[in-house]
MIKOLVEX-961602 format. One record per residue: x, z, y of N, C-alpha, C in turn; residue in three letters. Coordinates in pm, whole numbers, plus 50000, padded with zeros to 5 digits. Layout:
N
X Z Y X Z Y X Z Y ALA $
...
END
This chain:
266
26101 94926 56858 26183 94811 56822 26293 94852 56724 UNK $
26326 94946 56779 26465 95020 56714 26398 95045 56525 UNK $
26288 95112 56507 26229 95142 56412 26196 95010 56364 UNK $
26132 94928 56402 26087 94792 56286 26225 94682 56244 UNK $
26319 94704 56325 26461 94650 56279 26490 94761 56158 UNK $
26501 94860 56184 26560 94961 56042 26438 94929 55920 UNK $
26315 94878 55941 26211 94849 55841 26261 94734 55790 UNK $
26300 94650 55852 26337 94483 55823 26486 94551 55717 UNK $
26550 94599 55739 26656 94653 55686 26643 94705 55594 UNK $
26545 94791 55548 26503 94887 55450 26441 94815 55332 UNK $
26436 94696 55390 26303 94589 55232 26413 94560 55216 UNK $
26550 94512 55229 26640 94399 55158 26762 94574 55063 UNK $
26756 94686 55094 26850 94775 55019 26775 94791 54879 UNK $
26889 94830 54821 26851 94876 54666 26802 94986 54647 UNK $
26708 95010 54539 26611 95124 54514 26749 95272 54527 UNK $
26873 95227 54500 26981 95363 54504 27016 95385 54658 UNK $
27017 95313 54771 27054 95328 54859 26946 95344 54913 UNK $
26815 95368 54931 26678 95400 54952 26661 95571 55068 UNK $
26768 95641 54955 26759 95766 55024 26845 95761 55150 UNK $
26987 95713 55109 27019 95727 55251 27015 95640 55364 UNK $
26931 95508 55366 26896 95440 55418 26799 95536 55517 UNK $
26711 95631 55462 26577 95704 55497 26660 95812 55592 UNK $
26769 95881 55553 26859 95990 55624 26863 95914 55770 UNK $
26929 95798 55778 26997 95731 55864 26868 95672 55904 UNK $
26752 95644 55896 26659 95606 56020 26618 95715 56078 UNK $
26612 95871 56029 26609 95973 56057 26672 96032 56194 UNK $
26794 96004 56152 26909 96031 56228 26893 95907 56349 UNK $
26864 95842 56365 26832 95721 56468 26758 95750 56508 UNK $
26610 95822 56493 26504 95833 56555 26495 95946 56644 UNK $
26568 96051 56578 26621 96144 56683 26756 96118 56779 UNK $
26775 96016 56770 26869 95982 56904 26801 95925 56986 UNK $
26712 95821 56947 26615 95723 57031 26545 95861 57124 UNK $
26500 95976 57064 26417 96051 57145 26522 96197 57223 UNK $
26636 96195 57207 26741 96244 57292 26760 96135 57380 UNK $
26760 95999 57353 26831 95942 57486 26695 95947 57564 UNK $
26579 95937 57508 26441 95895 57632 26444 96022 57689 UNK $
26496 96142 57674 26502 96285 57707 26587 96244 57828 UNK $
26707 96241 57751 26783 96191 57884 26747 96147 58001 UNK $
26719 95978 57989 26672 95924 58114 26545 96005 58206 UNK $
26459 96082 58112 26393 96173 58235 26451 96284 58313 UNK $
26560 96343 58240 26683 96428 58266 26745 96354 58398 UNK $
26797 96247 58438 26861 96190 58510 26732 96170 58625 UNK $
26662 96077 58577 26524 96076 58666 26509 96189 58738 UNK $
26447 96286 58697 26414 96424 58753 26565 96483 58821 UNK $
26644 96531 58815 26765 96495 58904 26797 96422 59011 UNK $
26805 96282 59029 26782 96181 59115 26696 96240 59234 UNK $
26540 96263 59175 26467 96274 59279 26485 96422 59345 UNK $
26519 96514 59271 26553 96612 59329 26681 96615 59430 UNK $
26759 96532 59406 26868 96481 59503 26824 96392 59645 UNK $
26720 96336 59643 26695 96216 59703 26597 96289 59778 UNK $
26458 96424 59746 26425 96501 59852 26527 96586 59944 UNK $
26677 96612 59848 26755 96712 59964 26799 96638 60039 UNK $
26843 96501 60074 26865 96382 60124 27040 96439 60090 UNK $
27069 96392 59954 27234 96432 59880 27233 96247 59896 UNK $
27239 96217 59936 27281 96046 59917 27429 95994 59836 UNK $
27529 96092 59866 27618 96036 59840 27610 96083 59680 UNK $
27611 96200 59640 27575 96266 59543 27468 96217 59436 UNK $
27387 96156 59484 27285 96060 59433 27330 95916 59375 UNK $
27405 95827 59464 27430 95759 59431 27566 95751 59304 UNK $
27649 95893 59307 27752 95913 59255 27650 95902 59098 UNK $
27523 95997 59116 27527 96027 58973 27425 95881 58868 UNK $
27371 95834 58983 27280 95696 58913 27399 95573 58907 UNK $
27517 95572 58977 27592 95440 58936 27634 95436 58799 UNK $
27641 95567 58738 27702 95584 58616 27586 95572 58525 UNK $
27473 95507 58524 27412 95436 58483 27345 95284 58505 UNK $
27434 95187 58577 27404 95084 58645 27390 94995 58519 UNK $
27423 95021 58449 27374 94929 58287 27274 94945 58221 UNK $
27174 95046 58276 27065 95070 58200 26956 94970 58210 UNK $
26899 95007 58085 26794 94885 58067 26594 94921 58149 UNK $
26661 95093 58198 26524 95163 58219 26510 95112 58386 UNK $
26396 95024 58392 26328 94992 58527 26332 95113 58622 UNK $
26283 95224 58626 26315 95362 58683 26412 95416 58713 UNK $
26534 95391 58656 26652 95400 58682 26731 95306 58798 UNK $
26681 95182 58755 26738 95092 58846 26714 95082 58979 UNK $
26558 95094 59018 26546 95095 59142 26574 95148 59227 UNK $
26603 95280 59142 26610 95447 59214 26756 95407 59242 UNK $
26849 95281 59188 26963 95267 59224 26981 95195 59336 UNK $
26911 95082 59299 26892 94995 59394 26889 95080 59562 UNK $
26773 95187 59515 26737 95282 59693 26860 95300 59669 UNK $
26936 95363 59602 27056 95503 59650 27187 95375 59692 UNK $
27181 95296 59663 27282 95212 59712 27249 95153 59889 UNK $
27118 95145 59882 27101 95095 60010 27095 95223 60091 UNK $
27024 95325 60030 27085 95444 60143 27205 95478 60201 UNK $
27337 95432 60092 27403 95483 60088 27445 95396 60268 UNK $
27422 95267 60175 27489 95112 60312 27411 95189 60437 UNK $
27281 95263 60513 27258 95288 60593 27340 95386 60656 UNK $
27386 95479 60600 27479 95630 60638 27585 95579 60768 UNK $
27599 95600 60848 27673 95574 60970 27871 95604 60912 UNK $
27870 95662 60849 28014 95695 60813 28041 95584 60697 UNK $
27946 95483 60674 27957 95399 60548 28031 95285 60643 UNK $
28109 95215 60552 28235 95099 60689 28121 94995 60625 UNK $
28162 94869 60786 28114 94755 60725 28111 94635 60600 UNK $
28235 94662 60581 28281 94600 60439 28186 94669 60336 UNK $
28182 94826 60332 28089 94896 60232 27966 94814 60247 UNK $
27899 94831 60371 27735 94814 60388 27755 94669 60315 UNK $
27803 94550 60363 27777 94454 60293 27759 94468 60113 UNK $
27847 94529 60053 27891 94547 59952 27773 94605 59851 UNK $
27735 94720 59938 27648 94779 59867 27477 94708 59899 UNK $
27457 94655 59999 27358 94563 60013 27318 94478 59896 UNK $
27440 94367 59860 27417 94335 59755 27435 94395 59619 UNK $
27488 94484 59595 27491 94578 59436 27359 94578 59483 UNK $
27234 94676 59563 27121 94699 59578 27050 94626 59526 UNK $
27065 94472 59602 26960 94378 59538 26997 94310 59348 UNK $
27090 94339 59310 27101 94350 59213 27027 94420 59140 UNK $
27059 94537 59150 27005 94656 59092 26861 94644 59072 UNK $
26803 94618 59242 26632 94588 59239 26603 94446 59115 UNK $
26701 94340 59132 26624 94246 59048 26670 94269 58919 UNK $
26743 94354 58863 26764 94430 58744 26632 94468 58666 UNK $
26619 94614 58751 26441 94685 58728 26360 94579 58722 UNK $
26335 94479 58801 26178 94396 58794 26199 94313 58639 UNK $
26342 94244 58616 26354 94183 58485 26300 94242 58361 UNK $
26333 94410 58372 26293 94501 58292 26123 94571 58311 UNK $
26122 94510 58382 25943 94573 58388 25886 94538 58526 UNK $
25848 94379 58514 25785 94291 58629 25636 94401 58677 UNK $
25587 94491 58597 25466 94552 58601 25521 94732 58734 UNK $
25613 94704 58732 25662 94855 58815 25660 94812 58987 UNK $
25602 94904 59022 25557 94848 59191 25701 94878 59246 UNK $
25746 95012 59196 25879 95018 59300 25961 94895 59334 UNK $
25947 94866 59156 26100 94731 59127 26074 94673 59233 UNK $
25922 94577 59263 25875 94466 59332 25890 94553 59485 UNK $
25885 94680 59535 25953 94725 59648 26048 94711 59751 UNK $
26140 94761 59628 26281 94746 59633 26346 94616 59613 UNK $
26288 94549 59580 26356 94397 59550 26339 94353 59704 UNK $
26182 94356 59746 26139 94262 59891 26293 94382 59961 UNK $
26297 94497 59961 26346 94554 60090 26531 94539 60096 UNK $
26564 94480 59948 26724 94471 59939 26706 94320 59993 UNK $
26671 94231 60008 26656 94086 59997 26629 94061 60137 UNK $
26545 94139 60221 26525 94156 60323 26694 94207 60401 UNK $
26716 94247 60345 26906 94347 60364 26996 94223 60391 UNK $
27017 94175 60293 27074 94064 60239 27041 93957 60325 UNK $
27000 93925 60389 26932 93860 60505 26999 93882 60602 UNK $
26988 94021 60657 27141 94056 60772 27248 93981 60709 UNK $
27315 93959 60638 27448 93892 60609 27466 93802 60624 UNK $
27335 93693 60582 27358 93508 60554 27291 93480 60694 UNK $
27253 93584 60783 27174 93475 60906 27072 93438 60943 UNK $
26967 93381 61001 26823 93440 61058 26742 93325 60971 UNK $
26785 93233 60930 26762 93081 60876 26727 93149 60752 UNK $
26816 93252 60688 26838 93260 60520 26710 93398 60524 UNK $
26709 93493 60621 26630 93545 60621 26488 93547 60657 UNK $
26466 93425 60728 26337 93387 60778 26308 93316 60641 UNK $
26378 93217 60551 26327 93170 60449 26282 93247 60359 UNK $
26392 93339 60344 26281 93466 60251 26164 93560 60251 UNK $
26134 93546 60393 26035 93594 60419 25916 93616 60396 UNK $
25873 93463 60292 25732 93478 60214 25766 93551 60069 UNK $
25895 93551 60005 25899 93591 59907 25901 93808 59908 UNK $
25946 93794 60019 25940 93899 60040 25820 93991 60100 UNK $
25782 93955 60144 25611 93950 60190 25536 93958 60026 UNK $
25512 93859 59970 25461 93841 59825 25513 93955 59703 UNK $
25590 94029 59779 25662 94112 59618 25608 94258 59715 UNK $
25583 94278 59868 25545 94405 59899 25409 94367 59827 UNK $
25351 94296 59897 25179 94252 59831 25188 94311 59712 UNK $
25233 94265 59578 25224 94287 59431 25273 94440 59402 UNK $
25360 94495 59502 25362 94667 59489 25257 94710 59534 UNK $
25128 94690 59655 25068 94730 59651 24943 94755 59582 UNK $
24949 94577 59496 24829 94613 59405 24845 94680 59343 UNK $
24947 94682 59266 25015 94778 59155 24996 94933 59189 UNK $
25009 94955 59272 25026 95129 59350 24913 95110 59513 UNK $
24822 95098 59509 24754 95095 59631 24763 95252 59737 UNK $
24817 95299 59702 24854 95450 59725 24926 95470 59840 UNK $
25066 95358 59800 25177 95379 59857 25229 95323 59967 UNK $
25213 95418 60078 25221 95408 60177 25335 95359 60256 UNK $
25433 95371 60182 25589 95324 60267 25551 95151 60225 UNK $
25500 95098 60133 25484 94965 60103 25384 94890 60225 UNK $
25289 95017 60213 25195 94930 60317 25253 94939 60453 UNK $
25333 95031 60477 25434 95037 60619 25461 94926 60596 UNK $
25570 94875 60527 25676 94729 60487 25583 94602 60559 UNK $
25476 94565 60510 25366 94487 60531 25337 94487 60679 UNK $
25351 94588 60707 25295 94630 60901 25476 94557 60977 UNK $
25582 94637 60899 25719 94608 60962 25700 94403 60949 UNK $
25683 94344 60869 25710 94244 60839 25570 94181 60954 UNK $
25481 94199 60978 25393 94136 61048 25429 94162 61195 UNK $
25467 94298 61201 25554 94315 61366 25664 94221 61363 UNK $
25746 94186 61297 25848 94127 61307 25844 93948 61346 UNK $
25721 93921 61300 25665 93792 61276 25611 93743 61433 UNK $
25508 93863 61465 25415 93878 61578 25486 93879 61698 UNK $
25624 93945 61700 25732 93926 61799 25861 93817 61812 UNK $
25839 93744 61729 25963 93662 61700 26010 93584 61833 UNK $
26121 93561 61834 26140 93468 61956 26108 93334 61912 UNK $
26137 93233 62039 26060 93089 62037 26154 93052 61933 UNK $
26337 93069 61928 26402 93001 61885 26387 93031 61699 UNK $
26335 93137 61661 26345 93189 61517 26190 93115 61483 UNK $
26110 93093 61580 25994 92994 61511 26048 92844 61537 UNK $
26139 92822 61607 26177 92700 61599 26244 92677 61445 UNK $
26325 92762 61389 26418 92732 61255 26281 92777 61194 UNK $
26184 92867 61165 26066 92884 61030 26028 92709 61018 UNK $
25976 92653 61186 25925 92532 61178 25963 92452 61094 UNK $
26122 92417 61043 26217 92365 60985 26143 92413 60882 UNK $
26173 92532 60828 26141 92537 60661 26027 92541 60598 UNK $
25915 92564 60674 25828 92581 60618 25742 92466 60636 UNK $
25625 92401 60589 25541 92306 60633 25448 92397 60745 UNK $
25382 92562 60651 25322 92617 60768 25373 92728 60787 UNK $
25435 92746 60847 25566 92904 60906 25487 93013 60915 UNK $
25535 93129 60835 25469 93226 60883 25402 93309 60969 UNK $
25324 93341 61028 25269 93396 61126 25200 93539 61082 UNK $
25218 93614 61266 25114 93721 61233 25087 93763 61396 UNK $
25025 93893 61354 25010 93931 61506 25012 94096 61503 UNK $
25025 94135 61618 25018 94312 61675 24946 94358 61623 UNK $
24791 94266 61652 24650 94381 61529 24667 94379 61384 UNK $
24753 94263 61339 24771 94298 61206 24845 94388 61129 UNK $
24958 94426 61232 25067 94546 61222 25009 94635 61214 UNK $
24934 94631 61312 24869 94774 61397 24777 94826 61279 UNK $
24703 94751 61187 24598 94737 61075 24675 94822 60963 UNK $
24816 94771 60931 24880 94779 60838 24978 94933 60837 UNK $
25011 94931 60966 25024 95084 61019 24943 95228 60988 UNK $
24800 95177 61028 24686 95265 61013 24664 95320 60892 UNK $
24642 95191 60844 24636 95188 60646 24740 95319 60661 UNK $
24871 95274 60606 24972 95337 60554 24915 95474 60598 UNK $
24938 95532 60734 24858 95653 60765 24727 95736 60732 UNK $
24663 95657 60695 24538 95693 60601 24629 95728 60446 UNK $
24680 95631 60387 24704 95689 60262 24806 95835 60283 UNK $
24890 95802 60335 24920 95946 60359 25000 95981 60492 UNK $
24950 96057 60568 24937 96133 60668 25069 96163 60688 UNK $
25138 96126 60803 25267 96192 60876 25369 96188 60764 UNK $
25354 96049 60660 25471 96049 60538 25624 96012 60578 UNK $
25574 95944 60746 25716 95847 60768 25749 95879 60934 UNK $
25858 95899 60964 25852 95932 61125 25837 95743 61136 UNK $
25905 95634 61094 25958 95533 61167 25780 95471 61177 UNK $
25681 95493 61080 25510 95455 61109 25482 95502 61227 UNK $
25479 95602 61274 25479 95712 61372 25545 95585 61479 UNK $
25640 95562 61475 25689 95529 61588 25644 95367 61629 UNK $
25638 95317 61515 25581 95155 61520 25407 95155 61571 UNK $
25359 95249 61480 25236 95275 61582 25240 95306 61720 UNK $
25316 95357 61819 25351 95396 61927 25384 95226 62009 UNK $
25461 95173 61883 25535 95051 62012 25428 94962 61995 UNK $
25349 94918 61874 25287 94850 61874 25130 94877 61972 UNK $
25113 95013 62001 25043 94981 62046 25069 94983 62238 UNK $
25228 94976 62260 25250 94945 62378 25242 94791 62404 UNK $
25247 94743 62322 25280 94548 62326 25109 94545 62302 UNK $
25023 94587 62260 24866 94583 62294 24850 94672 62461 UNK $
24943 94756 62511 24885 94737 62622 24821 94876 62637 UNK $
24800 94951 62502 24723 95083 62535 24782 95176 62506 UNK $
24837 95239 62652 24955 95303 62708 24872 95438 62638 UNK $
24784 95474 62703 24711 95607 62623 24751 95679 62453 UNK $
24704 95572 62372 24761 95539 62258 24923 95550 62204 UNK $
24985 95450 62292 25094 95469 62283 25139 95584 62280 UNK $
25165 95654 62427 25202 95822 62414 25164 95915 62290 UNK $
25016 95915 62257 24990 95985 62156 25089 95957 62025 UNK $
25181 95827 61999 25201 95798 61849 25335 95826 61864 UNK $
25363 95825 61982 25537 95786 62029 25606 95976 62054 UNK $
25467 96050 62101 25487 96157 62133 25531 96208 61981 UNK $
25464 96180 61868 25407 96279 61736 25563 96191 61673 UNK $
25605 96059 61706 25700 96032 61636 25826 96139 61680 UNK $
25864 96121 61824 25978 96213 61867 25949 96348 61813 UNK $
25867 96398 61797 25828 96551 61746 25835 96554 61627 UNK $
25851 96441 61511 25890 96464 61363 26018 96547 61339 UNK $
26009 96633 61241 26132 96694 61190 26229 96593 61132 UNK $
26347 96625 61189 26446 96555 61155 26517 96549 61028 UNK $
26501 96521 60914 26531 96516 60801 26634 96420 60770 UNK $
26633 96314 60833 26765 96187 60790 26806 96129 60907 UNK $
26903 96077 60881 26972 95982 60998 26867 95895 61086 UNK $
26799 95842 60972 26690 95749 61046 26574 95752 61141 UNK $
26572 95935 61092 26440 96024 61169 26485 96048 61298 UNK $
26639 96112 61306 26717 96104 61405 26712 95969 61525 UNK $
26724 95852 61464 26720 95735 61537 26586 95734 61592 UNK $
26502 95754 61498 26331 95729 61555 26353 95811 61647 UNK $
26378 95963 61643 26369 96080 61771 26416 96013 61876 UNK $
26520 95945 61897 26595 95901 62018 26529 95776 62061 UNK $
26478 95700 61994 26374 95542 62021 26303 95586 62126 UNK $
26180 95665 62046 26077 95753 62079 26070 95798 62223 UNK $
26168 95901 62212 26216 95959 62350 26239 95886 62480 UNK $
26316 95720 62420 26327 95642 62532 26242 95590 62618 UNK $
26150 95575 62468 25993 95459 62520 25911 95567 62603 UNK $
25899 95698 62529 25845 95779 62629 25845 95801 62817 UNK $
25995 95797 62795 26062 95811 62925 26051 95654 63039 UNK $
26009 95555 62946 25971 95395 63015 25858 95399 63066 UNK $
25761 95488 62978 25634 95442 63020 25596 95501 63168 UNK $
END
């Protein structure tokens, strides 16, 4: 783009200003390919931050690009903001705060490249966030939209397994609802969403097939889900392998202690 604007520019100069017209697209074209250097520079950083689980550090170094126009950038903000809102030392005023910067951020990336599975990810999972704030009404309404944007990450990336988790979380969530949260869907919807345990349980499996022991909290939803089916056998096996995940984040931590409880129920 940058190059056919300096072309549009280059037909209207005079045959004397020709040369340095030519210097100066020169000189532009090697910035255009220092800054795309860059953003993989930052990229590759990020994720190297985001396997040591540096969250705060992470998010320090992607806010200072919250204006960027690169889809890859954004989402990766979008996560580091909502990681950040999960961290137990984060106050409530923060979590709200950064909830929504998140979903910003996510509908940032998708504006910039509707074709990127993360964007459509991260959008369903900040929006889903954002939902804790406004109330069960505002979040049950979003529920198909959010449902519909994991769907479109997975066509996009059929691979990716934390998406097809999302899909399993959202059908458990559905499959268990109380009477009174299908009483308010009834309200909004003509036909309210529905699901059930085997469809979780389906969507669980999946994810585990694509890749193997990627998530302690799969691990553990396979375990409960298959206590609400009833097959205690099962259960132990998923609930056991969840509490036995290495503890890597806060959240793995929480699963360890879930885990441990349900164990100790059965």
């Amino acid at each position: 783009q940058v190059l056919r604007k300096s072309l549009q520019r280059g037909v209207a100069l005079s045959t004397g200003s020709f040369f340095v017209y030519e210097a100066h697209k020169l000189i532009s074209g090697f910035a255009e390919v220092h800054a795309s250097f860059k953003v993989e520079e930052v990229i590759e950083q990020a994720d190297y931050l985001y396997g040591s689980g540096e969250t705060e550090k992470l998010y320090r170094l992607l806010i200072q690009h919250k204006n960027s126009d690169d889809a890859e950038l954004l989402w990766r903000l979008a996560r580091a903001s909502r990681d950040l809102a999960q961290l137990s030392s984060t106050s409530a005023e923060e979590k709200r705060q950064l909830a929504y910067e998140a979903l910003e951020y996510a509908k940032k990336a998708l504006e910039k490249n509707e074709s990127n599975f993360a964007a459509h990810k991260w959008y369903g999972i900040c929006l889903s966030d954002v939902g804790d704030f406004e109330g069960i009404k505002t979040k049950i309404g979003n529920a198909i939209v959010i449902k519909e944007h994991f769907q479109r990450a997975v066509e996009l990336n059929p691979k990716d397994a934390t998406t097809i988790h999302l899909i399993g979380i959202w059908c458990y969530s559905f499959a268990e609802m109380p009477w009174y949260q299908r009483k308010i869907a009834a309200t909004l919807f003509a036909t309210p969403p529905t699901s059930t345990f085997q469809e979780a349980l389906h969507y669980f499996h999946m994810a585990e097939e694509a890749d193997p022991n990627f998530y302690s909290k799969n691990l553990l939803f396979l375990g409960k889900t298959y206590l609400k089916l009833n097959n205690k056998k099962l259960a132990l096996l998923w609930l056991s392998k969840a509490k036995d995940y290495p503890a890597h984040t806060e959240e793995d931590k929480q699963v360890q202690k879930e885990a441990l409880e349900l164990l100790n129920s059965i």
